[in-house]
PyMOL Python script that loads the backbone (N, CA, C, O; Angstrom):
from pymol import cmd

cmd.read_pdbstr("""\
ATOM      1  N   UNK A   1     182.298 124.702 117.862  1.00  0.00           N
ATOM      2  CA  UNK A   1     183.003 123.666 118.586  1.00  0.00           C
ATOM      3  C   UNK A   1     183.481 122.542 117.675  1.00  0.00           C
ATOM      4  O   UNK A   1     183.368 122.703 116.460  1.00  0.00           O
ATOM      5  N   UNK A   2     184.115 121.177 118.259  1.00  0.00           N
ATOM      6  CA  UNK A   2     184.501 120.245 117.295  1.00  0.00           C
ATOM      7  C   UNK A   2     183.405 119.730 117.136  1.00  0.00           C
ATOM      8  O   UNK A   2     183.696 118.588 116.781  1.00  0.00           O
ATOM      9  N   UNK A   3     182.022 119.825 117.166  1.00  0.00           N
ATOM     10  CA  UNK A   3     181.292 119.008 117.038  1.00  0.00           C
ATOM     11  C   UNK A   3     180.826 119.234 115.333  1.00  0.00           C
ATOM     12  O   UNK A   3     180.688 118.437 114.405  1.00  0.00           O
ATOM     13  N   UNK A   4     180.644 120.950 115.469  1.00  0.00           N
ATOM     14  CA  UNK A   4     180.360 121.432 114.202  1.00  0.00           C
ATOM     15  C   UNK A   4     181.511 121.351 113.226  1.00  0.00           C
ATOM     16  O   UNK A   4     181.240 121.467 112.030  1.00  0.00           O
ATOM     17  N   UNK A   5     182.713 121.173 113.583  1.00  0.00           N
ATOM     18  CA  UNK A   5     183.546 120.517 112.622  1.00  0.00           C
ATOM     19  C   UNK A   5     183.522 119.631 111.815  1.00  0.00           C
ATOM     20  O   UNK A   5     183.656 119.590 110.592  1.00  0.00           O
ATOM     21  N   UNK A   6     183.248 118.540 112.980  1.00  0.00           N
ATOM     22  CA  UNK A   6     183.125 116.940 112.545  1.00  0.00           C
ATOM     23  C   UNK A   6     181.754 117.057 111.739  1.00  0.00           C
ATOM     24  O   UNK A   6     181.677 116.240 110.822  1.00  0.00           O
ATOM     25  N   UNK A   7     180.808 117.785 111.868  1.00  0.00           N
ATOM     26  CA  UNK A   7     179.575 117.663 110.971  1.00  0.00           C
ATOM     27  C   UNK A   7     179.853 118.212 109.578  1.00  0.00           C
ATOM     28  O   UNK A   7     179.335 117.763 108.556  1.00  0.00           O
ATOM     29  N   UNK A   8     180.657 119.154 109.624  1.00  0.00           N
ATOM     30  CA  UNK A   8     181.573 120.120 108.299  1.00  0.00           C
ATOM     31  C   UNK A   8     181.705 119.322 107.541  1.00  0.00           C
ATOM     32  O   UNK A   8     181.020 119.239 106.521  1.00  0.00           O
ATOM     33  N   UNK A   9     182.645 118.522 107.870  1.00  0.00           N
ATOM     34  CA  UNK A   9     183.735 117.505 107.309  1.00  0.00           C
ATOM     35  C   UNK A   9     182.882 116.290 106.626  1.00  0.00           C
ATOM     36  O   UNK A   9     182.991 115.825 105.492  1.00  0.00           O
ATOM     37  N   UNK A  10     182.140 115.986 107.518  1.00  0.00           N
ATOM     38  CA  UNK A  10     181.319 114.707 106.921  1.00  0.00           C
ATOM     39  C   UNK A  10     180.723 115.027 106.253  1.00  0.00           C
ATOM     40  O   UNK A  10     180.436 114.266 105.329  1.00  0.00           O
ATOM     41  N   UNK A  11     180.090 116.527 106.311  1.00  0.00           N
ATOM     42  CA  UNK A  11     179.158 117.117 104.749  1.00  0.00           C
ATOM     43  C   UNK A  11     180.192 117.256 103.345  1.00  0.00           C
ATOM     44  O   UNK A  11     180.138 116.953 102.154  1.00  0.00           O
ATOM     45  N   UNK A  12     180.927 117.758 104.069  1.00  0.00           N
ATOM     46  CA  UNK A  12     182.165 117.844 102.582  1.00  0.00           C
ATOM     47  C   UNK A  12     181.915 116.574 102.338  1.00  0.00           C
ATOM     48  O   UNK A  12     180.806 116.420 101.826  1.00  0.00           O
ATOM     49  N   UNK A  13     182.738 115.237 102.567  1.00  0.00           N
ATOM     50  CA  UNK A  13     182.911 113.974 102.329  1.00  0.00           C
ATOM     51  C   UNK A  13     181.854 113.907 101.822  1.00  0.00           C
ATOM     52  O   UNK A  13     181.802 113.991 100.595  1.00  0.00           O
ATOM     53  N   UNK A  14     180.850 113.761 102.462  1.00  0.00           N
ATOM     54  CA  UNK A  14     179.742 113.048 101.405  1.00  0.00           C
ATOM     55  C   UNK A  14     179.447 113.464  99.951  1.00  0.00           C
ATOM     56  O   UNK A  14     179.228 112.693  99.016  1.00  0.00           O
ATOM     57  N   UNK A  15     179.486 115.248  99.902  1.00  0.00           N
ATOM     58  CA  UNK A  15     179.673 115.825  98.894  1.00  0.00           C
ATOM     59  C   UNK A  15     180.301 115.064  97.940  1.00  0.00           C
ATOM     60  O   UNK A  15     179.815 114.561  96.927  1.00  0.00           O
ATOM     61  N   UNK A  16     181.754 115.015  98.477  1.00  0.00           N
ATOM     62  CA  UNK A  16     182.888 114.608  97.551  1.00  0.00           C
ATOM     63  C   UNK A  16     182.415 113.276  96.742  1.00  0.00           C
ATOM     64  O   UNK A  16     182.283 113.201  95.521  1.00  0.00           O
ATOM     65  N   UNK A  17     182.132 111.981  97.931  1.00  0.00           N
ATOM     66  CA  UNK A  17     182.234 111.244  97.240  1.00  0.00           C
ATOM     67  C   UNK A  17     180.906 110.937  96.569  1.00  0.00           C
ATOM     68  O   UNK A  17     180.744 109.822  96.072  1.00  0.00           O
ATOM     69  N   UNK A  18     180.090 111.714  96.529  1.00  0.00           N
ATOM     70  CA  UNK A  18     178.418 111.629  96.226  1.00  0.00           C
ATOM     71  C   UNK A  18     179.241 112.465  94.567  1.00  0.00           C
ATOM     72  O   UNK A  18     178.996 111.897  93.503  1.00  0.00           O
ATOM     73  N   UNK A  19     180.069 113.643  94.546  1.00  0.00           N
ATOM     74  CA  UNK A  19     180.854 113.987  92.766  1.00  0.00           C
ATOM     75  C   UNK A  19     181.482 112.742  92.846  1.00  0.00           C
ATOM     76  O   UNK A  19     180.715 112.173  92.069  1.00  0.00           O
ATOM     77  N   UNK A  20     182.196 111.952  93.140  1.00  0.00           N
ATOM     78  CA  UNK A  20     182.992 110.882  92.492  1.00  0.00           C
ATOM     79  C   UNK A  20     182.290 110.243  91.942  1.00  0.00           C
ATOM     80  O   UNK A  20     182.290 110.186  90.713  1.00  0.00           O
ATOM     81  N   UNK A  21     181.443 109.539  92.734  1.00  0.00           N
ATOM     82  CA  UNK A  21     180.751 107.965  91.977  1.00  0.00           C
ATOM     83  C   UNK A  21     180.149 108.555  91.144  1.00  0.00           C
ATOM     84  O   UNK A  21     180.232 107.905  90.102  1.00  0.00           O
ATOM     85  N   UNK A  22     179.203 110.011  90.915  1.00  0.00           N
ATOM     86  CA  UNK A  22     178.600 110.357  89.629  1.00  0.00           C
ATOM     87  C   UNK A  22     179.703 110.648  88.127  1.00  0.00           C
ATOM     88  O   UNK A  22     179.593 110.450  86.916  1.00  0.00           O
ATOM     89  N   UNK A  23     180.743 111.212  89.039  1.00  0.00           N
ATOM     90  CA  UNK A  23     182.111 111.501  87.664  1.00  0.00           C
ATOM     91  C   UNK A  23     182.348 109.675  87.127  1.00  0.00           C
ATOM     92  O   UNK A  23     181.947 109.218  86.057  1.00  0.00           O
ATOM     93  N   UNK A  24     183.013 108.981  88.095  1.00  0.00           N
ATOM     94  CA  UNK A  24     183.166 107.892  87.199  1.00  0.00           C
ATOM     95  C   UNK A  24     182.132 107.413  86.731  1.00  0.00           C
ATOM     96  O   UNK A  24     182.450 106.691  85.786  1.00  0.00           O
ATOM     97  N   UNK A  25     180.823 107.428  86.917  1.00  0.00           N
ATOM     98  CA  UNK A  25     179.792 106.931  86.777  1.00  0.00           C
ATOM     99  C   UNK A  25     179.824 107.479  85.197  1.00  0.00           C
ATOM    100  O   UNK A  25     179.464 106.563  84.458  1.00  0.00           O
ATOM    101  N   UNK A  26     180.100 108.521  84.566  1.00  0.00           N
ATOM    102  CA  UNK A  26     179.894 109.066  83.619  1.00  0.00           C
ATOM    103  C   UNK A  26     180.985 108.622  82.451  1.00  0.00           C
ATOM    104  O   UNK A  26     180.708 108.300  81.296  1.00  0.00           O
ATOM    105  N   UNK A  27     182.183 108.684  83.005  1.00  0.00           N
ATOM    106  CA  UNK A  27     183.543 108.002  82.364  1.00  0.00           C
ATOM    107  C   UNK A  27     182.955 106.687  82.317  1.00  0.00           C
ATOM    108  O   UNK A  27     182.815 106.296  81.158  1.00  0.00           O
ATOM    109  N   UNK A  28     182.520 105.786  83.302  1.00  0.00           N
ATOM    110  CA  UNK A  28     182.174 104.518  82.132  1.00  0.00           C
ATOM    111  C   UNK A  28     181.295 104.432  81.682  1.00  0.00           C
ATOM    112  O   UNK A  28     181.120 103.284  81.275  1.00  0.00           O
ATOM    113  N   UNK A  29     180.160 105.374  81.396  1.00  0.00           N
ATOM    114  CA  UNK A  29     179.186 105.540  80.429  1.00  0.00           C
ATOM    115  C   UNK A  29     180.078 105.896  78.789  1.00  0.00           C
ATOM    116  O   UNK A  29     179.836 105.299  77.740  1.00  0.00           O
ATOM    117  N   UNK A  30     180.981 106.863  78.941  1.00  0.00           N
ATOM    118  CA  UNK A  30     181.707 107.249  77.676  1.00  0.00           C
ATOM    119  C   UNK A  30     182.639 105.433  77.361  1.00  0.00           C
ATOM    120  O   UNK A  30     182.575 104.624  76.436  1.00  0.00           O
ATOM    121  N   UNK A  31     183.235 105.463  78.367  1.00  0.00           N
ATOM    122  CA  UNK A  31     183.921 104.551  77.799  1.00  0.00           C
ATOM    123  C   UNK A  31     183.296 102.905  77.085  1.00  0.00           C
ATOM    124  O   UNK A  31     183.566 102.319  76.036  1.00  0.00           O
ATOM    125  N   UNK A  32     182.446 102.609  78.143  1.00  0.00           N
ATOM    126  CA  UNK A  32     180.948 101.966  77.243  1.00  0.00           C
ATOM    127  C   UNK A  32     180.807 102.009  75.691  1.00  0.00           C
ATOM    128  O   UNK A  32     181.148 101.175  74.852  1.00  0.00           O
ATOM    129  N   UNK A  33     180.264 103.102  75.567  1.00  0.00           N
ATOM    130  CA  UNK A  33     179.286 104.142  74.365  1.00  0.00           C
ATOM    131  C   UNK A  33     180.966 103.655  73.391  1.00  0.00           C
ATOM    132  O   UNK A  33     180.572 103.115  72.357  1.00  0.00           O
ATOM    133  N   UNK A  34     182.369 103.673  73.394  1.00  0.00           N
ATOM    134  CA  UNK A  34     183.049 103.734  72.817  1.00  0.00           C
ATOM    135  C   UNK A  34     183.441 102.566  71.993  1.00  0.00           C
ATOM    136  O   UNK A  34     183.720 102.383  70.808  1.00  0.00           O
ATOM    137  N   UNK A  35     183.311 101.461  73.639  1.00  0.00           N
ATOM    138  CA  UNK A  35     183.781 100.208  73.061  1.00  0.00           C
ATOM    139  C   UNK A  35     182.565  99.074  72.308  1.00  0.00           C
ATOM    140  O   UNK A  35     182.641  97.860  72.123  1.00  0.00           O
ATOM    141  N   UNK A  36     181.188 100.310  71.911  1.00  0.00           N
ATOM    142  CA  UNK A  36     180.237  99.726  71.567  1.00  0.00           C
ATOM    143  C   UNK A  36     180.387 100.330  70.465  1.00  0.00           C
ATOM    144  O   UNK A  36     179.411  99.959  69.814  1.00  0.00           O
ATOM    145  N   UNK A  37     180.983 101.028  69.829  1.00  0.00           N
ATOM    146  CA  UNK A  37     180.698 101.872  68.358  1.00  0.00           C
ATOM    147  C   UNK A  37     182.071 101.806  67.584  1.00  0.00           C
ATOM    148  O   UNK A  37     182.347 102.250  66.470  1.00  0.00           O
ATOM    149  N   UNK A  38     183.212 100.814  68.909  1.00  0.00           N
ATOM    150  CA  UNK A  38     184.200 100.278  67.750  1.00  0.00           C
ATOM    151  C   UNK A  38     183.935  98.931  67.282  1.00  0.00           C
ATOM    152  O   UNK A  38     184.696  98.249  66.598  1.00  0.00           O
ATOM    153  N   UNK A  39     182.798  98.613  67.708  1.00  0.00           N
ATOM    154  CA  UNK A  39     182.351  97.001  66.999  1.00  0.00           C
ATOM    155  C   UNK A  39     181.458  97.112  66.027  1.00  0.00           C
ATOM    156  O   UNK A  39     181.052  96.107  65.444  1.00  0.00           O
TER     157      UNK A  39
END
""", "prot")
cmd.dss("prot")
cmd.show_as("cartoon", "prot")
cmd.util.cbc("prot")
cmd.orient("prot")
């Protein structure tokens, strides 16, 4: 039904943005680490 949809969807999403904040989370670890080893 739509119910199990709407539960689908919100599992994806969270997924998703539970990979985002860890991906950028990691890009400004590199970018960090960079602008500390050009000083």
């Amino acid at each position: 039904g739509l119910g199990t949809l709407m539960e689908y969807q919100m599992r994806e999403f969270s997924q998703l943005s539970y990979t985002g904040s860890h991906f950028s989370h990691e890009i400004f670890n590199i970018i960090q680490y960079k602008l500390i080893k050009q000083k």
